[in-house]
C-alpha positions, 0 to 999 in steps of 0.5 A, a space after each residue: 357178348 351178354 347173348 353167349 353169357 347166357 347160354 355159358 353153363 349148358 354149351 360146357 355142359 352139352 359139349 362135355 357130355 357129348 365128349 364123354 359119350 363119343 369117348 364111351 362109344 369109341 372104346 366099345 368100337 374098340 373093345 366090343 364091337 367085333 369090327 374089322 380091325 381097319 373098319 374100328 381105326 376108321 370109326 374111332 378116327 371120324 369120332 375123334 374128329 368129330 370130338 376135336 370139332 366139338 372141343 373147337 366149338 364148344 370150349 375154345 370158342 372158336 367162332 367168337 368175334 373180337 380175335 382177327 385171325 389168331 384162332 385159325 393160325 393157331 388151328 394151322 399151326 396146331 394141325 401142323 405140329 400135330 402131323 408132325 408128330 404123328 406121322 413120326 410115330 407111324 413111321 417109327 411103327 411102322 419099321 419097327 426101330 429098336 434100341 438093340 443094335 445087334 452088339 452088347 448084352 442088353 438084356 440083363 448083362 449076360 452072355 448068351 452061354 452064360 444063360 443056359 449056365 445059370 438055367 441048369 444051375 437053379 434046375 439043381 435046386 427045385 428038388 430041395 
């Protein structure tokens, strides 16, 4: 335990500044790179990987003795949850659910007459 006391400050200090620069070159994959769409999901997606096993490492003590199995439950279970989650979001996206089900006025309360009604009548007022 005094063995990883005393390296504490630069294992956070090191894994924060390599989180911070995969952050940095994650957002110029995305945003200036010039990639294929499909070549910048797949490097964002390895650097986000390699960002969870550095947050794993470095700050939530993951191969520290003393917990029998609690990390690697927690990680499993995580991991689960976090699959969940995301394949229902991709799946959300993917067939693009609305909330308008084809029924009602939900775009402000008019009716579709009623639009084209209200253009013509501000049209009268531009030459005031």
């Amino acid at each position: 335990m005094a063995k990883n006391n005393k390296n504490y400050p630069i294992n956070h200090i090191v894994g924060f500044a390599l989180s911070i620069i995969l952050t940095i070159v994650a957002a110029w994959t995305a945003l200036s790179s010039g990639l294929p769409t499909m070549w910048i999901i797949i490097a964002i997606m390895v650097l986000a990987v390699i960002q969870a096993g550095i947050q794993l490492f470095m700050f939530m003590h993951i191969t520290e003795s003393g917990a029998t199995n609690a990390p690697w439950n927690m990680i499993i279970h995580s991991a689960v949850i976090a699959s969940i989650v995301i394949a229902g979001s991709l799946f959300t996206m993917s067939f693009g659910f609305t909330h308008d089900h084809g029924g009602g006025d939900h775009e402000g309360g008019s009716a579709p007459g009623e639009e084209e009604q209200q253009d013509t009548e501000h049209d009268g007022h531009e030459g005031h």
